[in-house]
N, C-alpha and C positions, 0 to 999 in steps of 0.2 A: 804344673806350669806356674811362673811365677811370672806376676806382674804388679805394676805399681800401684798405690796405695790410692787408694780416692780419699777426698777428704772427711771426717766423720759425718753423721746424722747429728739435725739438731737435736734433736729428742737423745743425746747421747748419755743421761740418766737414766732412764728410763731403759734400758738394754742391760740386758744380764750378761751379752758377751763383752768381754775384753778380747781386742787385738791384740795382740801383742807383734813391735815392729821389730825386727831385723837393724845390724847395725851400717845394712847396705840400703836402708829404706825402701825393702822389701819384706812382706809381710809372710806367717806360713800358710799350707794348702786352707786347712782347717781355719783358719778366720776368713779369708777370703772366700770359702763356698758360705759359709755364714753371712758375709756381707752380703754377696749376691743374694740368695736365698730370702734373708730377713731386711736385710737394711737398705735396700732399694726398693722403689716401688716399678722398676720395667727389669724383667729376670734378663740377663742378656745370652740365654739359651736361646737358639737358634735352629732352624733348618740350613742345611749348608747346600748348596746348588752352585753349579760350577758357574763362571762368570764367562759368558760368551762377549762378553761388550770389551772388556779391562784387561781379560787375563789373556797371554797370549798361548796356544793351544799345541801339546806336544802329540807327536801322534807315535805310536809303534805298528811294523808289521811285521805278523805271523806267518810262515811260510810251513804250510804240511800239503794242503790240497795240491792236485795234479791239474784240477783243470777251475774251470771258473763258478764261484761260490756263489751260489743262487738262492740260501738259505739259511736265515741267521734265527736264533731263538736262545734268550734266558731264563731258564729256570723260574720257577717262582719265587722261592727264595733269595734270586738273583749268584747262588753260591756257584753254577754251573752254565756255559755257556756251549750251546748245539750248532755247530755248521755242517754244512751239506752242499757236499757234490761228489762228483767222479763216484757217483753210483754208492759212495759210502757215506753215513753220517758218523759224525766224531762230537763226542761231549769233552769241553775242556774244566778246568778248574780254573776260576776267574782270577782267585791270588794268583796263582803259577802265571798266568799269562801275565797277568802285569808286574810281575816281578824276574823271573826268569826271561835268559838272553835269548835262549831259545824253545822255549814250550811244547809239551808234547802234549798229546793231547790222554786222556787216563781212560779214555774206551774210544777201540774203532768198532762199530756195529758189523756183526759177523753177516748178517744177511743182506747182501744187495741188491742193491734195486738193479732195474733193467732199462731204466732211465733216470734222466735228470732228476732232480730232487728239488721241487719247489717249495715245501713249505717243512715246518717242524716245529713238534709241542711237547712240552712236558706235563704228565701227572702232576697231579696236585701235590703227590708225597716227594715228587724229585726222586722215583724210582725207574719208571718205565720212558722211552722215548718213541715219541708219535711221528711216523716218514711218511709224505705222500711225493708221489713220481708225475711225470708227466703223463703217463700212460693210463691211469687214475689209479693206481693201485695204493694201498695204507700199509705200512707194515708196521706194531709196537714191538718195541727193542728192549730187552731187562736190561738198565747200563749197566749192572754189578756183574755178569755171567756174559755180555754183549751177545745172544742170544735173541732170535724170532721168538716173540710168544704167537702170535698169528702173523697170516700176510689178509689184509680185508680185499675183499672185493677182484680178487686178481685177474679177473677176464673180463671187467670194466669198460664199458666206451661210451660212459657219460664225458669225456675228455679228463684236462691233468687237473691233478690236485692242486689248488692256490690257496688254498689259507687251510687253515685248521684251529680251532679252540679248546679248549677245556673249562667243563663247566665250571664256576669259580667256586661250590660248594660241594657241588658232586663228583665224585673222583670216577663214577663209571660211567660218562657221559662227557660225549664229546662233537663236535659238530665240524664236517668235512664239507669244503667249498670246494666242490666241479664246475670246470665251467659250464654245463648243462643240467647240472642237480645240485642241492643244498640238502643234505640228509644228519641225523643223529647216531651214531654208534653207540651203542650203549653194550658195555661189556660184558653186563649179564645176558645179554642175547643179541651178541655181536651178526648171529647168521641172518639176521633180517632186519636191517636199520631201518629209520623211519623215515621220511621222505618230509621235504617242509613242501606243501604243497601252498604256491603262491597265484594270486590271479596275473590273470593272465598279460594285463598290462607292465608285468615287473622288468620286462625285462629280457633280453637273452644274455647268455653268458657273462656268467657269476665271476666274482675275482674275490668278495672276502662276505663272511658271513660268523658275526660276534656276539657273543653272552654279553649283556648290560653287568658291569661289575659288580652293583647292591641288588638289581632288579634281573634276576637272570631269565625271567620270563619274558623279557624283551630280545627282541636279537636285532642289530645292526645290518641289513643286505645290500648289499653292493652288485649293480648288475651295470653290463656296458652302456646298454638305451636304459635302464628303468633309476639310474642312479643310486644314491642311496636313500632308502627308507626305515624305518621303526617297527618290526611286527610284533605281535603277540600272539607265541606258539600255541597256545591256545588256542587261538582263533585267529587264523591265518586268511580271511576271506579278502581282508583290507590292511591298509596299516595304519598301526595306533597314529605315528607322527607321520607327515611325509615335509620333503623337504620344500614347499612350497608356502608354509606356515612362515619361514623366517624373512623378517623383513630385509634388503639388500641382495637377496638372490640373485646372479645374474639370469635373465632370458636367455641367453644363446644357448642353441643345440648342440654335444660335447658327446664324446664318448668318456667314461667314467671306471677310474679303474681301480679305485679299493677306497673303505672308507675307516676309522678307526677308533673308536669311545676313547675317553681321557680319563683319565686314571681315579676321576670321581664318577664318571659317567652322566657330568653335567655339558658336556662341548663332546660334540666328534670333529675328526676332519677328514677330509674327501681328496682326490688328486686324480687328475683329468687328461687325456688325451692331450696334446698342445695348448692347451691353456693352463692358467695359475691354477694351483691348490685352492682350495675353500674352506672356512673354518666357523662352524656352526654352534652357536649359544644358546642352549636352550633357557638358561635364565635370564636372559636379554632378549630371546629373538631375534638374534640378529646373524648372520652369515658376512663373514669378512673375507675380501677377494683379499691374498695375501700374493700381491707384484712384486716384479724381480727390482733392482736399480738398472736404470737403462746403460747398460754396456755389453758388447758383443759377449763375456760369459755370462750372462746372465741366467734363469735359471730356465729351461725348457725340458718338456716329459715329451717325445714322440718315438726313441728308437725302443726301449725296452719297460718292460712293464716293473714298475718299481715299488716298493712299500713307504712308511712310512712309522714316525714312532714322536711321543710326546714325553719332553722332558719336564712340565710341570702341564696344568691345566691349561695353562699360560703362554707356552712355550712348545713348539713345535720342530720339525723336521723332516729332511727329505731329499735326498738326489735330486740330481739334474744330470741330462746328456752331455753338461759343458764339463762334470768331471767336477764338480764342486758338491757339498750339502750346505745347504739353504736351513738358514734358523730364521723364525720369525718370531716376535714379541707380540701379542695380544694384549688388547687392553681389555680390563676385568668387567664383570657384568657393570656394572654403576658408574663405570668411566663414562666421560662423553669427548676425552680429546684422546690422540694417540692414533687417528684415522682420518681419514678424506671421505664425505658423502659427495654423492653425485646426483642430483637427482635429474630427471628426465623431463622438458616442458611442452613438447608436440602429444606427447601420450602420458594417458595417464596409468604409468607403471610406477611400481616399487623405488626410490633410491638405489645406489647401487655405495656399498662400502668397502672403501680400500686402504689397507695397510699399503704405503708408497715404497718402501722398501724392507729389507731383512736384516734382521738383530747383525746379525755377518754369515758368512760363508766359509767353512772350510775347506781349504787348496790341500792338496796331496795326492788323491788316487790319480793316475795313469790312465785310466781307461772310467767308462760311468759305472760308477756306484749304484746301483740295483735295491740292497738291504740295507737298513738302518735299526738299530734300535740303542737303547737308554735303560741302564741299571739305575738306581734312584740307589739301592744299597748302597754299593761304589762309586758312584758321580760318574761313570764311564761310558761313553757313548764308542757304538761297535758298527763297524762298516765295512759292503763286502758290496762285489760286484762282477765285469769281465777277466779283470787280475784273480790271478793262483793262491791270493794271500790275503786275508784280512785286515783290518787295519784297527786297531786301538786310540781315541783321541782322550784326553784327559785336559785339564787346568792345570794340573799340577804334573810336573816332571816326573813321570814315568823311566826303572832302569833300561837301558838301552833302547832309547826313543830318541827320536831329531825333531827338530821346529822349524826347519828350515827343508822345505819338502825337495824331490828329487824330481826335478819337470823333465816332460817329454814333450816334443813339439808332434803337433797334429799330423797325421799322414799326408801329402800334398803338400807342406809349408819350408820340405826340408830342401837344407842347401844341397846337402851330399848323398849317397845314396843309404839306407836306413844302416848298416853297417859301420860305415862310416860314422853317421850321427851315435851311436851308441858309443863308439869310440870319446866322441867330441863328449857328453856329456860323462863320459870317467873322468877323463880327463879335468872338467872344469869343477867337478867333484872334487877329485882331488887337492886340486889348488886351495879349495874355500877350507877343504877337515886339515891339511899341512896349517893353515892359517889360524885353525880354529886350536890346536894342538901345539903351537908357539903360545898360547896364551892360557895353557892345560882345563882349554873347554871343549876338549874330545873324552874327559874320562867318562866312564860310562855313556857316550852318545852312540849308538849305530851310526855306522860308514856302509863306504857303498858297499863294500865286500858283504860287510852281514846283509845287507836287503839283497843284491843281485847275485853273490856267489852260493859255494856248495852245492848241495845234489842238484841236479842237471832237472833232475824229473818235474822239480817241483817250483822252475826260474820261470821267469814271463813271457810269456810268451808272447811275442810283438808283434806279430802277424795277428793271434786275437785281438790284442788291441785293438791293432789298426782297422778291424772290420767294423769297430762304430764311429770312426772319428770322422766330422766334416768335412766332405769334398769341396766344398765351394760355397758362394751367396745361393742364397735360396734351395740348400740342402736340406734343409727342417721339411720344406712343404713337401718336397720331391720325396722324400721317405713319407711321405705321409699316404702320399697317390699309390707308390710299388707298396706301401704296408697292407693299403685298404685290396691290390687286387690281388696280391700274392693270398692273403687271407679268403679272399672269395674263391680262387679257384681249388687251394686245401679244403676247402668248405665240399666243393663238389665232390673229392676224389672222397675224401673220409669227412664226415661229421665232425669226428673226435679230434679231430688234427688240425682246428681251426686256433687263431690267435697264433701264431706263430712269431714270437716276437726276435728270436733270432734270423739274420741273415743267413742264409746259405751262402758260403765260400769256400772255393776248395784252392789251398795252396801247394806248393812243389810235392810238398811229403803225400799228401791227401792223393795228390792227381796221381804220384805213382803208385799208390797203394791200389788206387782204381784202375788205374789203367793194365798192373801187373793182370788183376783177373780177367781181362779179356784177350783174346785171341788177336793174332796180327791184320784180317782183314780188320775187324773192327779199330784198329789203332788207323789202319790206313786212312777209314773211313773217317774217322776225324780230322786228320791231316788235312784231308780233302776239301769238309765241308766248315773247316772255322776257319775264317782269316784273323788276325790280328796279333797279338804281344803273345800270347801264349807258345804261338807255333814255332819259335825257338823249341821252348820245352816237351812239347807233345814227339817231334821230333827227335829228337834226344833221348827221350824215353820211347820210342818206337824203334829208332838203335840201338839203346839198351837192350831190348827185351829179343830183338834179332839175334843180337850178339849171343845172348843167354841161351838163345833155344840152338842157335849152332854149334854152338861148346854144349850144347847135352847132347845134340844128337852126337855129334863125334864121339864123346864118351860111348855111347850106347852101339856105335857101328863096332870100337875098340874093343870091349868090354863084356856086350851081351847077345846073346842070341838072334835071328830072325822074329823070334815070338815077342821075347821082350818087346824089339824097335815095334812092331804090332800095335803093341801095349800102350806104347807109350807114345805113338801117333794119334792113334784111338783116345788117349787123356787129353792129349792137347787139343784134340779137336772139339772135345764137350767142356773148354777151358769156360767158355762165354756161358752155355747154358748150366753149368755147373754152380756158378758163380751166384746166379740168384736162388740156388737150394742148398747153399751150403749147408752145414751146421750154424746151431746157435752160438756157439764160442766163437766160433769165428766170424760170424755175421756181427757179435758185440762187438769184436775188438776191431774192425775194420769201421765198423758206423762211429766210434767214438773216433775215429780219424776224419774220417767223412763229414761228418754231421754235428756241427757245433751245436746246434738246438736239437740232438738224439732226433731226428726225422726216423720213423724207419731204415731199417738196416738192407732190407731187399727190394733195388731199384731194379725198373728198367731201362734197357739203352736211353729210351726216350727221355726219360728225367738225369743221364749223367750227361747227356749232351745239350740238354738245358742248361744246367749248373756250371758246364762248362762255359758257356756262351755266357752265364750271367759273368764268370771271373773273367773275363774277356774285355767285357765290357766297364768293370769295376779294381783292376788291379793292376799292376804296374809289369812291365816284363824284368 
């Protein structure tokens, strides 16, 4: 790289180098790394870190996943990036993704899971990949061979798996967060892991649990009442740190849902049930409430349980329900401005410290973004969520990326009906890339064709969408009250089935899929007993399935014997009780219709005409 000349050093006797200048008053490589090197005294080497304040931020998405991405992980090396869902995890190449139009990914894991997929880790060597399910099961994946080497734990009902680590030194050692257990796998004698045995005040259900980067005898635990604390596996009786040490803590009562070291393992940050994130200095002591700016998107955690990831010590990140990521700047341990104290004068409590707004926000995903994480190798920050497709953000112009995000209006805000509206926004897409391509700044950009067209399997699905988007003023608390009792009565049926952070919603495709396996009194019987928008549809598909079974029988009066029709009365009649014994193939592929949060695959009536009653009450005819 060539650049201009600075002017000599006085001490320019004294130097044994000569410049020598160019006749364009540009000088060669080779003097120039010498000047810097020797003849200044600040090197102007640098750390490079993307500018979230200046630069403005392009993003790309990936389109392979079928259903909604619940699980992001980079490599150690940062050379390889793991997502997961739709029952398979895929390892990409992180050049390919940022440079390629369309990316594929260079291993789908051959063993799948039989649920969602929450979390994913990689070995230390960036050879093997670590899956856990909802269901609590681990399976490690050989990426070269995409190969099971085991499946851990497979008849588990400590609940799902939410985080996973590797130890930062030990490559056979790795530590699995259930929400009812925190244990170690260690690979030389994976058949009996070791349990982190906590007192008893930590806490019920775990969400993340992490190796101290320099200090790995430390672990990070994150429980929903017991928040996060410091232990030492060694002795586990108490904890080394808790978070009541930092000064500005807030007192109010919170559920807590993962917590996360910073890349020196001097600061973690925490992220809370309807309240701000928290951001804790162990070399300051001090704990910073990190606030949204006051505007209707601002940022709120209550529909889905979300992670979190740190772009320097300094610098943070995270989702929000409004469909944005939230960055926040910290001020360094020996700062004293960059923050608001509050302190408190009727009691005598802690101050309380607050970051008043966030570095900025990036606008793009469609639906809430869930996963977040930050390559430090690449500068590239990766984000995934209820959408089929990940997202790529960068500082710097990425091939086939847009800056100019593709908005969806919220479910309830539209003029026309959601058809329509998807029409309306091609449309005004269009007009702005015709405008942007009069001026040849469409080359290399994605249009809407590359984000929404090609294979059918793998487009957006808008009905998921729409199952997290705001109904109204005071929708935050209202999901707050259905989250708290939906979760309590899962609690009663199954232990392990608790935290459920997706909504149950069954739309047209789903209901016919359920309603096909039941029999016709059972169809009646819902007609009967729901009133509302639905019963166009239940209707409909109760003449559907009449019509169906009358054009069989007549084939079968035509066609086959007395025994046969027999036969085939006799099937029809055990259509309902059949239904919840099916097989397991088939019980999969119907519950991944059914069931956006993988609930169990074998209901009974009683819970499909619950479900029914809730889209009843929650969806549009």
């Amino acid at each position: 790289m060539l650049v201009e000349e600075e002017p000599p050093p006085e001490n320019e006797e004294n130097m044994d180098i000569e410049i020598s200048k160019s006749t364009n008053n540009q000088f060669k490589i080779e003097s120039f790394l010498c000047q810097r090197e020797i003849g200044s005294v600040k090197s102007v080497v640098k750390t490079f870190r993307p500018d979230f304040q200046h630069r403005p931020f392009c993003q790309k998405d990936v389109r392979e996943h079928t259903g909604c991405i619940n699980a992001l992980q980079f490599s150690h090396n940062d050379r390889f990036l793991a997502s997961g869902d739709d029952m398979h995890g895929r390892v990409w190449n992180v050049d390919e993704l940022m440079v390629r139009k369309t990316p594929k990914p260079i291993g789908v894991m051959e063993h799948p899971h039989r649920s969602n997929i929450f979390s994913l880790e990689f070995d230390l060597e960036n050879r093997f990949l670590y899956s856990g399910e909802r269901w609590g099961t681990v399976i490690k994946h050989d990426i070269e061979t995409k190969q099971s080497i085991y499946v851990a734990n497979e008849n588990n009902n400590r609940g799902d798996v939410y985080h996973m680590d590797q130890h930062p030194t030990d490559n056979t050692l790795i530590v699995v967060t259930r929400a009812k257990l925190v244990s170690f796998i260690d690979n030389r004698d994976r058949q009996n892991p070791i349990s982190l045995v906590l007192p008893a005040n930590s806490g019920k259900n775990f969400y993340t649990a992490e190796f101290h980067p320099e200090t790995p005898a430390l672990i990070l635990v994150n429980s929903e009442t017991g928040g996060p604390n410091v232990f030492d596996r060694r002795m586990q009786a108490r904890p080394v740190y808790q978070r009541s040490m930092f000064k500005g803590l807030p007192q109010e009562n919170t559920e807590w849902m993962g917590s996360l070291w910073s890349p020196s393992g001097n600061q973690f940050m925490s992220i809370r049930r309807g309240k701000c994130p928290l951001y804790f200095d162990f070399i300051s002591q001090r704990c910073f409430v990190l606030k949204s700016d006051h505007n209707p998107n601002g940022y709120c955690n209550i529909k889905t349980i979300k992670s979190m990831t740190f772009i320097d010590d300094y610098t943070v990140a995270t989702g929000s329900d409004h469909w944005g990521i939230h960055i926040w700047k910290l001020p360094r341990a020996n700062d004293s401005y960059g923050f608001t104290q509050i302190g408190h004068d009727e009691e005598e409590m802690p101050s309380e410290i607050f970051i008043e707004k966030e570095l900025t926000v990036l606008r793009g995903h469609r639906s809430v973004p869930n996963q977040v994480r930050f390559s430090q190798h690449n500068n590239l920050l990766v984000s995934s969520g209820v959408e089929n497709s990940f997202k790529l953000w960068s500082d710097h112009r990425l091939p086939w990326s847009y800056d100019l995000p593709f908005e969806r209006r919220p479910h309830g805000t539209y003029d026309l009906s959601a058809e329509e509206e998807c029409l309306r926004e091609m449309e005004e897409r269009r007009v702005v890339e015709d405008a942007l391509d009069l001026n040849g700044e469409m080359d290399g950009r994605a249009c809407w064709r590359d984000i929404f067209g090609g294979d059918a399997r793998t487009a957006e699905d808008r009905d998921t969408l729409e199952m997290f988007d705001p109904r109204g003023h005071g929708d935050d608390e209202e999901d707050v009250e259905e989250s708290s009792s939906e979760d309590s009565d899962d609690m009663m049926d199954n232990e392990a089935d608790d935290n459920h952070y997706f909504r149950r919603r069954r739309g047209p495709l789903q209901l016919f899929v359920l309603l096909q396996r039941a029999g016709e009194e059972h169809l009646a019987r819902m007609l009967e007993e729901h009133d509302g928008v639905e019963n166009d549809l239940l209707e409909e598909l109760f003449n559907m399935r009449r019509r169906f079974r009358e054009e069989s029988s007549d084939e079968d009066d035509s066609g086959d014997d007395g025994e046969n029709g027999d036969e085939n009365d006799n099937e029809n009649d055990n259509i309902e009780s059949s239904s919840s014994n099916s097989d397991s193939s088939d019980a999969s592929e119907v519950g991944d219709l059914m069931d956006f949060d993988g609930d169990d695959e074998e209901e009974d009536e009683g819970d499909d005409e619950a479900a029914i009653e809730e889209q009843d009450s929650d969806s549009e005819a």
